[in-house]
C-alpha positions, 0 to 999 in steps of 0.5 A: 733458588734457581737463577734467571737473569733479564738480558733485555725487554724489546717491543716486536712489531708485526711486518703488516701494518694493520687497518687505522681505526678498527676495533676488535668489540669483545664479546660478553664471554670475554668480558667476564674473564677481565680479572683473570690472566694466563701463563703458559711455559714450553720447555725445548731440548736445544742441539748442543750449547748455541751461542748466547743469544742465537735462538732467540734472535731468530724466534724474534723474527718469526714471532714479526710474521706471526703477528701480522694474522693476530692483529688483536694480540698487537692492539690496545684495549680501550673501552668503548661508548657502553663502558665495554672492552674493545681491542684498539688495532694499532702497530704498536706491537707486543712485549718480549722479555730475553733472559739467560737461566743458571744450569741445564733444562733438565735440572730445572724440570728435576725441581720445577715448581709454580715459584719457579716457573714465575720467574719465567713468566712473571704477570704484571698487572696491565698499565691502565695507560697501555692495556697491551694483551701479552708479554712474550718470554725466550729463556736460554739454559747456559747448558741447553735448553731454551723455555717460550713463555707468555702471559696475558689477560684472559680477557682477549684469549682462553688457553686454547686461543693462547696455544693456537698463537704459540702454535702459528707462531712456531708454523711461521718458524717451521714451515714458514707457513701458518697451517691453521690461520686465526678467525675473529669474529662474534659469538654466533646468535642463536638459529633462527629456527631454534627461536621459539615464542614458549622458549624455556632457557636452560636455568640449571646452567644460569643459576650456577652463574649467577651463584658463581658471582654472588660468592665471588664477590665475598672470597678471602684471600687464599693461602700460600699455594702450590703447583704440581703437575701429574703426568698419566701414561697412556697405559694407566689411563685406560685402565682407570678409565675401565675400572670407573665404568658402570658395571655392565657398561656397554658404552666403552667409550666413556667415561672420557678421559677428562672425566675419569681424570677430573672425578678421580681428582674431585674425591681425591682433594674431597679427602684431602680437604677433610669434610665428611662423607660428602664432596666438595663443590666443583666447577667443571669448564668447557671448550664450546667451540665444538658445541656452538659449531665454530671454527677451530680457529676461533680466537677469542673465549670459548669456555664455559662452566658448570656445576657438578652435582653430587647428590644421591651417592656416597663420597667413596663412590667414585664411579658415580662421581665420574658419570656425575661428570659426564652427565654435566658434559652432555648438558651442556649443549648448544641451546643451553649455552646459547640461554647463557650467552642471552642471560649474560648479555641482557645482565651484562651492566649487572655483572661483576666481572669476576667469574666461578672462583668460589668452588673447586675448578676442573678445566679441560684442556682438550682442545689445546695441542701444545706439543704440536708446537715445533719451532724451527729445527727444534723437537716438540717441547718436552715440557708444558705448563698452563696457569689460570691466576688467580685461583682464590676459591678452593682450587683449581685442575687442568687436564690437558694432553701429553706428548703424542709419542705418550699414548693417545690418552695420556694426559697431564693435571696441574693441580693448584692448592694450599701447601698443606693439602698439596702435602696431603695429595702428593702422598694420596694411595690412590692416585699414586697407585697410577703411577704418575710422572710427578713434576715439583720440588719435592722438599717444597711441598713435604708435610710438616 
């Protein structure tokens, strides 16, 4: 076992003092993520061997500029007079853990696993005293390299809002300037002129989050699982994305590469997992800041989910799976989403808020860029890795970006199983047919 060492906990205050008294009020798509939490890890190539303690001083400093655009990242949350979450602005700052690990990055990344990142990463459960949103995490290698973590409820950021931090934080380092600053502002209402009296909500998309909640509250614990993240060339993404088109596709845009990737993934855990012909349940989770036409820099949650439908084709048809998959993309426009962000409102004292743990989770990432976060003199990372805990149903696919010098559509795919079915996929034909970039501790996850 790879060794980390906590040199010391600090508190980073930001260099702006916020406004006394002002609430940040979450909003219902906040809400229903309180029993989730994030971990992301980025992985840096240093110059040299620095001196002990050298980079991390000066990450510690611009992490001070950063926060005072993020005054809900420095606050307290606190629920407010109808029980909601609130986030408390105050200066009372956020929490950073500087530690020193055994070894080079390279070994490290040679065998990295979900174990291991932990320990960059590790998630407390929040103190019902404090209710602070993150801890921030520098880790030195003795011989190079240096990994920036965090870890936080998902109540107050989805990933792409954590990325974009991470993003503003390595602006401030390097320009010195944020490039894009952070909005906080409420879901939008629906449109005035898309009120209709004889309105028809879009009941596809509420049942699934009503079913979504009934099963979620019946989960077991899960078995021992596992991480392993696939990293696909830009090369063998565009030829599997070709090879799932329709015959006689004339739209050569599609499928996208989140959903070739998510339908290749879906009839591969299928099998792994064992059931017959058909294909397990999958939730697909979305971005919508796009769809709802907000800002880019929106900060808060912005991800919804959806069912894919797997009726009227075979398990062994994977191109049908993928445009299975598309077609629940285009369903979720803004008027659908608008019906479900209605629903859960009006039936938000109702509501357990444990959301969509019960099928197989597919999330895009697309929106995040994490590679774009260049702290300092420093390169962009060579690594990253994004957790959604816990995943208690049947698991759980993140499809995210790679390096830009990768190929536009490169991609990485975390995937999170039990140890035995992970054995299975690892050694899947068709996927290692891509030629994936696998990164895990290969003796770790080897079938009995």
């Amino acid at each position: 076992m790879a060794k980390v060492k906590i040199i010391c906990t600090r508190t980073v205050v930001s260099t702006k003092p916020v406004e006394v008294g002002k609430c940040h009020p979450l909003s219902v798509l906040d809400r229903i993520m309180e029993k989730k939490h994030l971990r992301m890890v980025l992985y840096y190539a240093t110059m040299g061997v620095p001196k002990p303690g050298e980079v991390t001083r000066r990450l510690r400093e611009s992490i001070s500029d950063a926060l005072k655009s993020f005054p809900i990242m420095t606050g307290r949350l606190a629920r407010n007079e109808r029980g909601q979450w609130t986030s408390k602005f105050n200066d009372a700052g956020v929490r950073m853990v500087e530690a020193r690990a055994k070894g080079s990055l390279e070994e490290w990344l040679r065998n990295v696993d979900r174990e291991k990142e932990f320990m960059l990463v590790y998630w407390e459960e929040m103190d019902p005293c404090l209710l602070f949103w993150s801890t921030f995490y520098l880790t030195e290698f003795e011989d190079g390299g240096l990994a920036i973590g965090l870890s936080g409820t998902h109540l107050l950021a989805d990933p792409t809002s954590a990325t974009m931090f991470l993003k503003a934080w390595a602006d401030t380092s390097f320009p010195g300037k944020q490039l894009q600053p952070p909005f906080f502002y409420p879901l939008p209402p629906r449109r005035p002129e898309n009120k209709k009296p004889d309105h028809k909500p879009y009941t596809s998309l509420i049942n699934h989050y009503k079913d979504s909640i009934k099963k979620s509250m019946q989960l077991p614990a899960n078995k021992s699982q596992t991480t392993v993240a696939f990293a696909f060339s830009d090369s063998m993404v565009r030829a599997y994305v070709a090879m799932t088109q329709p015959i006689g596709a004339t739209n050569r845009s599609k499928p996208s590469p989140f959903e070739a990737l998510a339908g290749l993934f879906w009839f591969c855990i299928s099998k792994v997992k064992g059931i017959g012909n058909e294909l397990i349940n999958m939730s697909i989770c979305m971005d919508v800041r796009t769809v709802l036409g907000l800002d880019k820099g929106f900060f808060g949650n912005c991800m919804v989910y959806n069912k894919a439908h797997q009726e009227g084709f075979q398990r062994n048809n994977l191109s049908e799976a993928v445009s299975s998959i598309g077609e629940v993309v285009a369903k979720m426009d803004c008027e659908s989403i608008m019906d479900l962000i209605e629903w859960l409102e009006h039936t938000d004292d109702q509501c357990p808020l444990l959301m969509n743990d019960s099928d197989l989770i597919c999330a895009s990432l697309e929106a995040t860029d994490p590679f774009s976060t260049v702290f300092e003199d420093m390169n962009a990372p060579i690594h990253v890795s994004y957790y959604v805990e816990p995943v208690i149903g049947l698991g759980q696919v993140l499809i995210f970006p790679a390096k830009p010098g990768d190929g536009e559509l490169s991609r990485v795919v975390m995937v999170t199983l039990p140890h035995d079915e992970m054995a299975k996929l690892h050694e899947d034909e068709l996927i290692r047919s891509l030629s994936p970039t696998i990164f895990t501790d290969v003796h770790k996850i080897k079938i009995n």
